[in-house]
N, C-alpha and C positions, 0 to 999 in steps of 0.2 A: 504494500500500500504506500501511496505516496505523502511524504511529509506535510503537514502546515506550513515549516518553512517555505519547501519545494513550491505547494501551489502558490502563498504568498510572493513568491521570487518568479514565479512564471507570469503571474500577473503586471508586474513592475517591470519585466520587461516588454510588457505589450502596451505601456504607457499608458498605465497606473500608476497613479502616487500615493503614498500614505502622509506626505508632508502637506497639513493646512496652515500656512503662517507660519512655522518654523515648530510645528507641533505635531505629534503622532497620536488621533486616539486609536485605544484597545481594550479589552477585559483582562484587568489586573491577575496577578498572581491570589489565588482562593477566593476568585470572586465567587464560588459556591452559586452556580446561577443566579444571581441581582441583577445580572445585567446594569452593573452600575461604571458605565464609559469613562475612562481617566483620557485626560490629554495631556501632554507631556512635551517638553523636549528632550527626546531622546533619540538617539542614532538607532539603525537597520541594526548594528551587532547586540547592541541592549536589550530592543523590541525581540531581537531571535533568540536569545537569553529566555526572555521570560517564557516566549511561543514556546521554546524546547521543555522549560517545567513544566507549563500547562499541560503539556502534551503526555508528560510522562505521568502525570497526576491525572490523568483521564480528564481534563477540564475543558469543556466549551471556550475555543479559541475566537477571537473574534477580534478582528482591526476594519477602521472606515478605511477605506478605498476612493479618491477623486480619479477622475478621468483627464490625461494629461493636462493642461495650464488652464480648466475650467472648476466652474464650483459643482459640477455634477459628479453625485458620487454614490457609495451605495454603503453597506453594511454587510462584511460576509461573517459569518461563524461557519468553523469548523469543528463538526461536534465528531468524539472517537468512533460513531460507527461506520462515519464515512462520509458522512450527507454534510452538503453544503450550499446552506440558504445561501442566497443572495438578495439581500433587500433594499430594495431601486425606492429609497425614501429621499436622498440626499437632494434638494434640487433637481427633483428629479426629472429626465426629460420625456416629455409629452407629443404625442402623436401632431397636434393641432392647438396653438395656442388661441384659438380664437372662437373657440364652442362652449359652451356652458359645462361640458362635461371634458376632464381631463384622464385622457387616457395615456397611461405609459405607452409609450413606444420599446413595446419589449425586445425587438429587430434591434432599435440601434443597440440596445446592452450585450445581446447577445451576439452581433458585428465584432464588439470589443472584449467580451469576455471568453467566448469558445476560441479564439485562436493562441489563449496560454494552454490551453488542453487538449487540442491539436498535435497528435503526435507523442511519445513516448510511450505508449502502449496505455494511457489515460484513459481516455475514450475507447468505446465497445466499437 
């Protein structure tokens, strides 16, 4: 199975950022699901520090994700059984900004998200 790291790192290089303002958020070391988001400045080696405990402590991993130099972004957790929400709340972007009703544009996320898993025996 592939690491939290690994997908983390797959994402960022598909131009994904974890940095908003010079800040990472994530779910802390025993955050015991609160889901209670810290934002920090701290470096990719710190954040992979903690991701590597969580991970060994069976803990719901979870860091915000923006999309290269925009404020659109999403929420992933990766919880140990495998599964990986992805939650398109960030600014998030919308089919039609001009109707009463706003609908995600799940196309464009998925344009940008399926090509870090693309490859490596990831994908079925």
């Amino acid at each position: 199975m592939i690491s939290s790291a690994d997908i983390i790192n797959r994402l960022l290089k598909c131009n994904w950022t974890l940095n908003w303002y010079g800040k990472v958020s994530f779910l802390p070391l025993g955050d015991n699901d609160d889901y209670n988001w810290q934002s920090e400045e701290i470096d990719l080696e710190q954040l992979m520090d903690i991701i590597d405990k969580k991970e060994k402590q069976n803990e719901v991993i979870g860091v915000i994700l923006y999309w290269d130099k925009t404020s659109i972004g999403m929420q992933l957790l990766i919880w140990n059984s495998g599964k990986l929400p992805f939650i398109l709340t960030i600014n998030r972007k919308i089919l039609n900004d001009n109707t009463e009703i706003n609908v995600t544009d799940v196309n464009w996320y998925l344009e940008r998200i399926l090509p870090a898993f693309i490859g490596g025996n990831i994908l079925p």
